[in-house]
PyMOL commands that place a pseudoatom at each C-alpha (Angstrom):
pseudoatom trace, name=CA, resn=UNK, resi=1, chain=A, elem=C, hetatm=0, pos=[24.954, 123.264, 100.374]
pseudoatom trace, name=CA, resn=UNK, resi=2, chain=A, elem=C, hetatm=0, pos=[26.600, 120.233, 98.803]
pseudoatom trace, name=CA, resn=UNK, resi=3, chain=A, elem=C, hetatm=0, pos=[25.002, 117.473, 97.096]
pseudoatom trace, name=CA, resn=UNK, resi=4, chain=A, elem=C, hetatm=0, pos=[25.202, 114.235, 95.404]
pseudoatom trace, name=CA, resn=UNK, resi=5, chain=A, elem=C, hetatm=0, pos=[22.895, 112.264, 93.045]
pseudoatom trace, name=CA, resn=UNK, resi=6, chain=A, elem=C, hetatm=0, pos=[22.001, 108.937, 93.937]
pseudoatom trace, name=CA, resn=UNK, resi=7, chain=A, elem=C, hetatm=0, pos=[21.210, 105.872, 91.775]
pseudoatom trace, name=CA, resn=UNK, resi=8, chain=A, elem=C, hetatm=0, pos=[19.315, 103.036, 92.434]
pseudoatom trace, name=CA, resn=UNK, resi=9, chain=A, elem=C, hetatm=0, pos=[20.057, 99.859, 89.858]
pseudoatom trace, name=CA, resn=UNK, resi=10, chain=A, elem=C, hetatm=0, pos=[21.996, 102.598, 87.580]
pseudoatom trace, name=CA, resn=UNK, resi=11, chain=A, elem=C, hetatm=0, pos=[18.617, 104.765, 87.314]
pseudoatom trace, name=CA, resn=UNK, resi=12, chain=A, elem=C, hetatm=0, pos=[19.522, 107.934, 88.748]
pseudoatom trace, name=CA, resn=UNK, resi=13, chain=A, elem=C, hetatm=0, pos=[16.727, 108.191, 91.903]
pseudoatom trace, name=CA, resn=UNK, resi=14, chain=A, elem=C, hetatm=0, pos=[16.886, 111.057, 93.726]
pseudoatom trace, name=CA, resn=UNK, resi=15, chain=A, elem=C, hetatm=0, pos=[19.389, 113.852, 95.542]
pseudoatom trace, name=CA, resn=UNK, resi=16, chain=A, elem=C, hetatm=0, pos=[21.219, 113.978, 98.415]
pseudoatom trace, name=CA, resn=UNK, resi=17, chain=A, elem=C, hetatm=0, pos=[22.253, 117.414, 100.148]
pseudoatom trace, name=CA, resn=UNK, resi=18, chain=A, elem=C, hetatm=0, pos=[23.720, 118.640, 103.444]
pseudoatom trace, name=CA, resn=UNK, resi=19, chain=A, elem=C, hetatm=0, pos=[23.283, 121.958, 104.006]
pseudoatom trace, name=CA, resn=UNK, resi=20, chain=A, elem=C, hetatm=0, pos=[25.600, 124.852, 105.645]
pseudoatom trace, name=CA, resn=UNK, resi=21, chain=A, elem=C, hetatm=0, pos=[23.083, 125.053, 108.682]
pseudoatom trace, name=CA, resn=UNK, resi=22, chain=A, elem=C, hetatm=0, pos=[23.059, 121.636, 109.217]
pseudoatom trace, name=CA, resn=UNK, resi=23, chain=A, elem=C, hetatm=0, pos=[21.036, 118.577, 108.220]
pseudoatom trace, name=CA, resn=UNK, resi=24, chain=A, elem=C, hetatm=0, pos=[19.688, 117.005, 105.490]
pseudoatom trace, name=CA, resn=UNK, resi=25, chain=A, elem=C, hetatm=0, pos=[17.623, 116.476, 102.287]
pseudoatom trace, name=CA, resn=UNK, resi=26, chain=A, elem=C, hetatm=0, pos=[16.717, 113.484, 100.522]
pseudoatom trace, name=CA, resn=UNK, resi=27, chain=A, elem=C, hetatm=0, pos=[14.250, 114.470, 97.400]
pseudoatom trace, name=CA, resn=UNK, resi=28, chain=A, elem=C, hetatm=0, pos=[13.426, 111.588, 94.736]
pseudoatom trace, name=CA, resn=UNK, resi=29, chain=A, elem=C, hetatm=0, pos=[13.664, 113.015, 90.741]
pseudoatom trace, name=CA, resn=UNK, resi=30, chain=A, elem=C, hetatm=0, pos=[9.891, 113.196, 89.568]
pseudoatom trace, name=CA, resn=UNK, resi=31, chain=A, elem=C, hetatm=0, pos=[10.747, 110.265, 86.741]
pseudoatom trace, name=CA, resn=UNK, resi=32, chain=A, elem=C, hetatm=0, pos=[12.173, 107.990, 89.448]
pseudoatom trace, name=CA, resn=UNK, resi=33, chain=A, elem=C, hetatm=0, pos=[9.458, 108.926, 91.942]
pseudoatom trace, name=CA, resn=UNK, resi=34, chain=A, elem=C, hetatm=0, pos=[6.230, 107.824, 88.829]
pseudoatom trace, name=CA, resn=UNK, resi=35, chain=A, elem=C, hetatm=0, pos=[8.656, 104.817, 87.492]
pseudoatom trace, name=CA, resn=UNK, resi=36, chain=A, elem=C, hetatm=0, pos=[7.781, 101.278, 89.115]
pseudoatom trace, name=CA, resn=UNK, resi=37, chain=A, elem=C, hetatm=0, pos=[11.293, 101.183, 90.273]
pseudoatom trace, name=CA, resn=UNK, resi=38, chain=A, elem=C, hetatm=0, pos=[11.453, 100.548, 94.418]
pseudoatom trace, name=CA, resn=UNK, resi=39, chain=A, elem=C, hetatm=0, pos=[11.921, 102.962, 96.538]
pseudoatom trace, name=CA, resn=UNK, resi=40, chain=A, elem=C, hetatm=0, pos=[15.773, 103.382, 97.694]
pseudoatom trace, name=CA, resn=UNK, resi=41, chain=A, elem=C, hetatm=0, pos=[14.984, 102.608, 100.861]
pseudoatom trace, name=CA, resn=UNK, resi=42, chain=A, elem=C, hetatm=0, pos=[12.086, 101.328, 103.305]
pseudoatom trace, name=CA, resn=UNK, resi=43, chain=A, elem=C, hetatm=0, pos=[13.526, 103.888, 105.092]
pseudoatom trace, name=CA, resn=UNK, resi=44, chain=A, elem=C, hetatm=0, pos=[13.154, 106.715, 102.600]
pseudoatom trace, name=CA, resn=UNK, resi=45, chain=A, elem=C, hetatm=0, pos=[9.491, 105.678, 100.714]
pseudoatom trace, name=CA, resn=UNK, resi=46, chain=A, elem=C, hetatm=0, pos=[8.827, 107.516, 97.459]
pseudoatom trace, name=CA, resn=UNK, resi=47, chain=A, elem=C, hetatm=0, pos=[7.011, 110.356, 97.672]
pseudoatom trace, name=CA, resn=UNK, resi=48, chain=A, elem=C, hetatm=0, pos=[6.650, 113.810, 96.149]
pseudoatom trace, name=CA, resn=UNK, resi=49, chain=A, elem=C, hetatm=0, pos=[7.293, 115.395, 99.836]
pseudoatom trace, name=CA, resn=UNK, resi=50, chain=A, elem=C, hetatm=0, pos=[11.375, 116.109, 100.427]
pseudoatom trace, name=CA, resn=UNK, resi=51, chain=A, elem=C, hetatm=0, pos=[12.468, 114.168, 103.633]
pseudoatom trace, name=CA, resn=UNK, resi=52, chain=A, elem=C, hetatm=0, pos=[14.776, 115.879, 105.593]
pseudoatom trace, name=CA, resn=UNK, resi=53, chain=A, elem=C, hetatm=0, pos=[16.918, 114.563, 108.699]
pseudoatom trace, name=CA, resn=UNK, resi=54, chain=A, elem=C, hetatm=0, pos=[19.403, 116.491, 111.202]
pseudoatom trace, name=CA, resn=UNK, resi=55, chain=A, elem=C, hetatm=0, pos=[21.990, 113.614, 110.924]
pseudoatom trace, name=CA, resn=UNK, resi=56, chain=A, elem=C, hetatm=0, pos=[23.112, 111.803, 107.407]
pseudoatom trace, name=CA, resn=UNK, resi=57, chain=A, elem=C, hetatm=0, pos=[19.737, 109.302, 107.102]
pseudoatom trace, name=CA, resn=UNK, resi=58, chain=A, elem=C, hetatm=0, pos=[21.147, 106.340, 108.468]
pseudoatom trace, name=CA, resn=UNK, resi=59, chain=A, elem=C, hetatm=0, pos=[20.582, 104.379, 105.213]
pseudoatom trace, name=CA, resn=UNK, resi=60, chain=A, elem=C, hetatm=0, pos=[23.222, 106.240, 103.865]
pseudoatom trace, name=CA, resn=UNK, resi=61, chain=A, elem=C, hetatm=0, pos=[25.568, 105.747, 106.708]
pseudoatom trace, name=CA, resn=UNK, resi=62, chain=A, elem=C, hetatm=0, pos=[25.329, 102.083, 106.414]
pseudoatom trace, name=CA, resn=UNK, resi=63, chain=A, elem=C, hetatm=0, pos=[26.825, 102.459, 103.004]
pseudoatom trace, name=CA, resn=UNK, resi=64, chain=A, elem=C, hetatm=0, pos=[30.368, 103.999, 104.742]
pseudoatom trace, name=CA, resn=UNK, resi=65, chain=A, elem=C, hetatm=0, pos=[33.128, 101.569, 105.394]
pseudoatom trace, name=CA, resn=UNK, resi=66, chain=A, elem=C, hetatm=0, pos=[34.465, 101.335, 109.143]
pseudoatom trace, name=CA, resn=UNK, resi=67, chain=A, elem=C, hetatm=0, pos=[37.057, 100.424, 111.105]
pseudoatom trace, name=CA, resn=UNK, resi=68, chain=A, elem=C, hetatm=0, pos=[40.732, 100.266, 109.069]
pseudoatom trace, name=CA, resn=UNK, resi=69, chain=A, elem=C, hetatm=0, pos=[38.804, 100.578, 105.861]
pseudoatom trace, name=CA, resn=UNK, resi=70, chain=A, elem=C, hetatm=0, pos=[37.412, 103.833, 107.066]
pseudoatom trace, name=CA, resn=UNK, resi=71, chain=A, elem=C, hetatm=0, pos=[40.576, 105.551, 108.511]
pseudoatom trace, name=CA, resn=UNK, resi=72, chain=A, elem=C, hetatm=0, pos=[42.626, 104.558, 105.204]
pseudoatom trace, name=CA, resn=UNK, resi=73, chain=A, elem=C, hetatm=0, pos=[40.027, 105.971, 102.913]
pseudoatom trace, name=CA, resn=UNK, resi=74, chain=A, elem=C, hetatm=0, pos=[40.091, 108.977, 105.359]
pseudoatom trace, name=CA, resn=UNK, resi=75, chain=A, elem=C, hetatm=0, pos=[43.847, 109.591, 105.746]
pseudoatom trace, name=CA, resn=UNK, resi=76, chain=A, elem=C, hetatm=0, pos=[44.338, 108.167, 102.119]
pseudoatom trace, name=CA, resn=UNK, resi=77, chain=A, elem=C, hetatm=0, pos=[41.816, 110.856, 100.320]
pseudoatom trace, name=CA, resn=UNK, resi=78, chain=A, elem=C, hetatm=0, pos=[42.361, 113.792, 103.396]
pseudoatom trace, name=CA, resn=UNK, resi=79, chain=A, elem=C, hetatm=0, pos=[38.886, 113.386, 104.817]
pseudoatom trace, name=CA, resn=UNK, resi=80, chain=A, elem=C, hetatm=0, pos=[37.673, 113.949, 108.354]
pseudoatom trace, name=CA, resn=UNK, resi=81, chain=A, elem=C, hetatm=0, pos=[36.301, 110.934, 109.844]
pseudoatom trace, name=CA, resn=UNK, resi=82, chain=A, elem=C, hetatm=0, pos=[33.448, 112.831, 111.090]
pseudoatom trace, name=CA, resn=UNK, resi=83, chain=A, elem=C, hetatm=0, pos=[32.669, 114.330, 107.685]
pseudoatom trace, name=CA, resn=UNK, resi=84, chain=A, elem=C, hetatm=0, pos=[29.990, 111.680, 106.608]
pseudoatom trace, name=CA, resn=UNK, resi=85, chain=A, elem=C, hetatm=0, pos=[28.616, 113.456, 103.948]
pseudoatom trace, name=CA, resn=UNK, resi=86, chain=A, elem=C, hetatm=0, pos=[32.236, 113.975, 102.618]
pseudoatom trace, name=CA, resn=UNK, resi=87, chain=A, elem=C, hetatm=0, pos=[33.383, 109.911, 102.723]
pseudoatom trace, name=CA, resn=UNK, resi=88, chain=A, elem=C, hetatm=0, pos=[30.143, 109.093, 101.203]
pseudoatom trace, name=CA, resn=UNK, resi=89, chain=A, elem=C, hetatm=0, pos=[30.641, 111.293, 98.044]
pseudoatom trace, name=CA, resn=UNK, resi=90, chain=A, elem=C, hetatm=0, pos=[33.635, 110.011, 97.819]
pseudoatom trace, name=CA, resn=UNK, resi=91, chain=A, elem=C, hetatm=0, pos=[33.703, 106.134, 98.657]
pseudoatom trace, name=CA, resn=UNK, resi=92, chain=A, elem=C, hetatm=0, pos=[30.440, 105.034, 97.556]
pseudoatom trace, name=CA, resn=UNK, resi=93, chain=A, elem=C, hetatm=0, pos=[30.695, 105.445, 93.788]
pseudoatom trace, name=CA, resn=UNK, resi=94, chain=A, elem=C, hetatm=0, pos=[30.076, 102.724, 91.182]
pseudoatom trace, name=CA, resn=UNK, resi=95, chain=A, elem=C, hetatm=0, pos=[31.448, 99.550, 92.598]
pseudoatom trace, name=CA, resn=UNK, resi=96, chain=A, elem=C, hetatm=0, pos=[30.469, 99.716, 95.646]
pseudoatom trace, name=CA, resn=UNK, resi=97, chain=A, elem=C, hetatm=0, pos=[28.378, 96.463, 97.350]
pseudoatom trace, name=CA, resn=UNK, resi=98, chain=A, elem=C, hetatm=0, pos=[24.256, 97.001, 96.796]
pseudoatom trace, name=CA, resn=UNK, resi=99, chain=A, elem=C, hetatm=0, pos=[22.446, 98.546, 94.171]
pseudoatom trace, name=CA, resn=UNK, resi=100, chain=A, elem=C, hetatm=0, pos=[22.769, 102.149, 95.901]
pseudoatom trace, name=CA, resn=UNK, resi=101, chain=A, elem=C, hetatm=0, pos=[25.726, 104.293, 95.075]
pseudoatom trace, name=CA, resn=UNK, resi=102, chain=A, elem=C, hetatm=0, pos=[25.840, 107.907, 94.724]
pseudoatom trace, name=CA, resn=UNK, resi=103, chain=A, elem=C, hetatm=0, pos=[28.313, 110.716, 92.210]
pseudoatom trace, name=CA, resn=UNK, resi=104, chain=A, elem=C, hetatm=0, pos=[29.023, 113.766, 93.475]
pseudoatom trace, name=CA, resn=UNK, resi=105, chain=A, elem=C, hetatm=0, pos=[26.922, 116.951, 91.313]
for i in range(1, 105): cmd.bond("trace and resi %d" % i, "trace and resi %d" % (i + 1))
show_as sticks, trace
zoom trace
């Protein structure tokens, strides 16, 4: 399993993993879930219950870079193209457009 934390506004929101098996796990931290802060996504509503997915929720996707962008990040860092999981633990650290970004754990 590998997983990243995710922040929302700099308030760390949830966690992100991909498992060996396949597919995926979005679970919002307890604090984040009873603070008044919005959920990360429409998408992805708060909840206690852990939302799962077979393919990277597509939120998340939307945060990768494509095109050029995406094959110079990939060739530049050693990534594969199809490893989403991988380009967005990498690429979508502080800095990146939104209020979303996520550090690897």
């Amino acid at each position: 399993m590998k997983c990243v934390t995710v922040y929302m506004k700099g308030v760390e929101a949830g966690l992100l993993a991909r498992f060996k098996r396949g597919g995926y796990e979005f679970r919002y931290t307890r604090a984040y879930r009873e603070s008044k802060n919005p959920s990360v996504a429409f998408s992805i509503p708060k909840r206690k219950a852990v939302h799962r997915s077979e393919v990277l929720f597509p939120f998340f996707y939307g945060l990768l870079a494509e095109g050029e962008q995406k094959r110079m990040q990939c060739r530049t860092m050693k990534i594969d193209e199809r490893d989403h999981f991988t380009r967005l633990a990498e690429t979508c650290r502080q800095g990146v457009i939104g209020a979303v970004y996520v550090l690897p754990r």
